[in-house]
N, C-alpha and C positions, 0 to 999 in steps of 0.2 A: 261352823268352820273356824269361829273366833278361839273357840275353846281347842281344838286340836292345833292351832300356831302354836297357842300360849302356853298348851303344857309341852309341842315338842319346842321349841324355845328356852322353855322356864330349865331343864335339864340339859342344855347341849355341851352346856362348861365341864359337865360329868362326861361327854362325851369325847374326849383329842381326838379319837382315828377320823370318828366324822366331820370335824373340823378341818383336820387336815387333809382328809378327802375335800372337802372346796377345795381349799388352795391347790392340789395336784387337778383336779378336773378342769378348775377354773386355767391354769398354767397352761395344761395341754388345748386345750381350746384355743387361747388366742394365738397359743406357738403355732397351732396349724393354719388360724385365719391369716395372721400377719404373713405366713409364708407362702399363703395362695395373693394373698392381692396387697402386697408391702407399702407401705404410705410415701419411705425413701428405701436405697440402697444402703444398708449397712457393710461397713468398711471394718473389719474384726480385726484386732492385732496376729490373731491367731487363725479361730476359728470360733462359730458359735456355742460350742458346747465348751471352749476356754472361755469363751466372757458370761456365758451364763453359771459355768462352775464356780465362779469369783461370786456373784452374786448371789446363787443360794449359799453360799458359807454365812454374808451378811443377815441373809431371808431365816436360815438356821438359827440366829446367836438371838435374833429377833424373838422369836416363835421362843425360844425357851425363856427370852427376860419375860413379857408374856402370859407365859404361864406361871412365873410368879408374879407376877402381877394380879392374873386373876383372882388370885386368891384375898387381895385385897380389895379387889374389884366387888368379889361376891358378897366382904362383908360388910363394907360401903351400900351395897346398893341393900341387905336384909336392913343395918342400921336404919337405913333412911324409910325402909317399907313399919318398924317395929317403934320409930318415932313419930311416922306419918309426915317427913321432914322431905321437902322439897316441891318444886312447883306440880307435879303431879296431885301429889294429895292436896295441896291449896286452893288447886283450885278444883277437888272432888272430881278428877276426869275419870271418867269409862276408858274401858282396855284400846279404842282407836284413837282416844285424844290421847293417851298417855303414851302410848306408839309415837303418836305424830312431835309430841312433846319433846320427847325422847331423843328420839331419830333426829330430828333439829338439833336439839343441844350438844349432843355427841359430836356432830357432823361440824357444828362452832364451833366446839373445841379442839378437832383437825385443821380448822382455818386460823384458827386462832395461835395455835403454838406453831403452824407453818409458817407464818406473818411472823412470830416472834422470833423463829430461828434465824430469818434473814434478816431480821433488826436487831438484833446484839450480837456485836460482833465476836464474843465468848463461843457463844451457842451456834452461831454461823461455821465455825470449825469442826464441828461436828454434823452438821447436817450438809454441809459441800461435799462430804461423802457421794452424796445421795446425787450431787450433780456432775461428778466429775467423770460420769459414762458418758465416754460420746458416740454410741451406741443405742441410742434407748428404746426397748425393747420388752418385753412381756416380761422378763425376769428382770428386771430394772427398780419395777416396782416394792420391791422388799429390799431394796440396797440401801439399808440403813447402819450410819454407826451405831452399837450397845447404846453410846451417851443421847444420841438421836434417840433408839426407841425409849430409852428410859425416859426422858420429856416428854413423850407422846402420851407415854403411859402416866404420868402426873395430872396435865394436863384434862384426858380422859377421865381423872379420877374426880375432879375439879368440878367437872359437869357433870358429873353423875349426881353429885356432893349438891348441887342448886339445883338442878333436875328432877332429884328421887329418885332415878329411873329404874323400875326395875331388870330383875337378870332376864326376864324375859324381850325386852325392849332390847337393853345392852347386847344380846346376840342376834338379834334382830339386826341391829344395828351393822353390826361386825361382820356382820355375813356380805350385808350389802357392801360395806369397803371393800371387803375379799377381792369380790370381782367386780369392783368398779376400781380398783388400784390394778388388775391386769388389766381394763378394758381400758382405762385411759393413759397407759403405759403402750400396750401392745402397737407394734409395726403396721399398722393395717392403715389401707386407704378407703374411708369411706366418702359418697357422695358427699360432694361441698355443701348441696342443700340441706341434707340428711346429718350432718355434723353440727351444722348451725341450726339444725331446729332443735337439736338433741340440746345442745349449747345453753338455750335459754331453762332449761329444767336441769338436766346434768353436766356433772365436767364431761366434754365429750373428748374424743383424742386428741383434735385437732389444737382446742381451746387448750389442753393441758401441756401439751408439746410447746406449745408458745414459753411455757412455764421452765423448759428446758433448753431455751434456746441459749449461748453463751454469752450472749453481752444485756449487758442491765440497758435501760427499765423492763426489758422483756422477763427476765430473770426473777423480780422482783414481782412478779405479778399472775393471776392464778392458782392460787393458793387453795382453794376450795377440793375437797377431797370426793363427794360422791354429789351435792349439788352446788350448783350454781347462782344462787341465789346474794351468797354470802361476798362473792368478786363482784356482782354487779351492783349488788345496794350498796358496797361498802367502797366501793372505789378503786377496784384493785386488778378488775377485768383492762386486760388487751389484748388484741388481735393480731393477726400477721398472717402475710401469703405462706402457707406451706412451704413452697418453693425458694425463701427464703432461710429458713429453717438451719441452725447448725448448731449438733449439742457438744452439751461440755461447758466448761467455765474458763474465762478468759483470765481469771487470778489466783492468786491461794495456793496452786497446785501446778505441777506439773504433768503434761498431756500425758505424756508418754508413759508417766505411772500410774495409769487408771486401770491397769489389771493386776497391781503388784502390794498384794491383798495387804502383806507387811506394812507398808509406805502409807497405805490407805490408814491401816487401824494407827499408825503412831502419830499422824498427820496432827489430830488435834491439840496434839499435845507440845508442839511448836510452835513459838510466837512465828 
């Protein structure tokens, strides 16, 4: 079974459509959970398919920095397999320790440059993009500034870079964000116990909603992209009743042009 992951894995970067088949399957899933059983009442300026239009243009500009990305992604990670450079080959791991290896470090380096975007305040202008829905929502999840995904994708290259990781791992890796960036984005109400036991292994929604809540320290905290591990060893997990809950950002920006795609993109660029 090991061998049929790692070779359709080792090829999926050759593949876009089926890449971007997740993103579309993963999207329409949680659009339809969120809107059977909704965690709050979203309050649209418009309508939803106006505030999710805003957001795949950002989810769009994404997906193509991305793919040039990849391209350095792939040769980063051949470099590191054709030097034997990285903690993988150090320490001579089999294909599930290099997975699990992997899978970590990448998942760091989501935690890590989320933690750094909201501690310099440079790079916080560009990633308040990302909080100034106050809507948040299944398509939420890809509302990044260009300048945002381009640090993500540094960042990722970073960890590949001490990792080793291979391209099989790295999509591996990326699949699981996919749809753990809708699932812990989407509108959905699940059991309080069922949230919190998810919590202690994954970001579960509830725990990452806190992450979008408008006023700091809650804002500041939950940072972790597909587990959990990384907020609660590091200090950076907090909690809060749902029912407290209200997104958006209390600074930086103005409420009212959170769908005014213009305002959004020139945003960083103003002291």
């Amino acid at each position: 079974m090991w061998n049929e992951i790692i070779e359709h894995f080792s090829t999926l970067e050759k593949r876009p459509l089926e890449r971007v088949s997740f993103l579309v399957i993963g999207l329409l899933f949680f659009w339809i959970i969120e809107g059977a059983i909704p965690l709050l009442p979203m309050h649209y300026r418009k309508n939803k398919l106006r505030h999710a239009g805003v957001n795949f243009v950002f989810t769009g500009i994404h997906l193509v920095i991305h793919t040039f990305l990849a391209i350095l992604i792939v040769a980063l990670s051949d470099w590191c397999r054709d030097q034997q450079f990285g903690m993988v080959y150090w320490f001579n791991a089999n294909v599930g320790i290099t997975v699990l290896i992997a899978v970590l470090a990448l998942d760091f380096s989501s935690w890590l440059v989320h933690l750094t975007m909201h501690k310099i305040p440079f790079l916080w202008r560009f990633h308040l993009i990302h909080h100034t829905d106050t809507n948040v929502d299944v398509t939420t999840g890809l509302r990044h500034h260009p300048g945002d995904s381009l640090l993500r994708g540094i960042f990722f290259l970073l960890l590949i870079f001490i990792s080793g990781a291979p391209m099989y791992s790295v999509m591996i890796y990326q699949t699981l964000l996919l749809f753990a960036t809708g699932f812990t984005h989407a509108n959905m109400k699940l059991p309080l116990g069922v949230d919190k036991a998810i919590s202690y292994i994954l970001i579960s929604p509830n725990m990452h909603k806190v992450h979008h809540h408008w006023k700091q320290p809650f804002t500041d905290s939950n940072y972790g992209a597909v587990f959990a591990i990384w907020d609660r060893l590091l200090g950076t997990f907090m909690k809060m009743d749902v029912k407290d809950l209200r997104y958006g950002i209390d600074r930086d920006f103005p409420e009212e042009k959170e769908e005014d795609l213009w305002a959004l993109m020139k945003r960083p660029f103003k002291s």
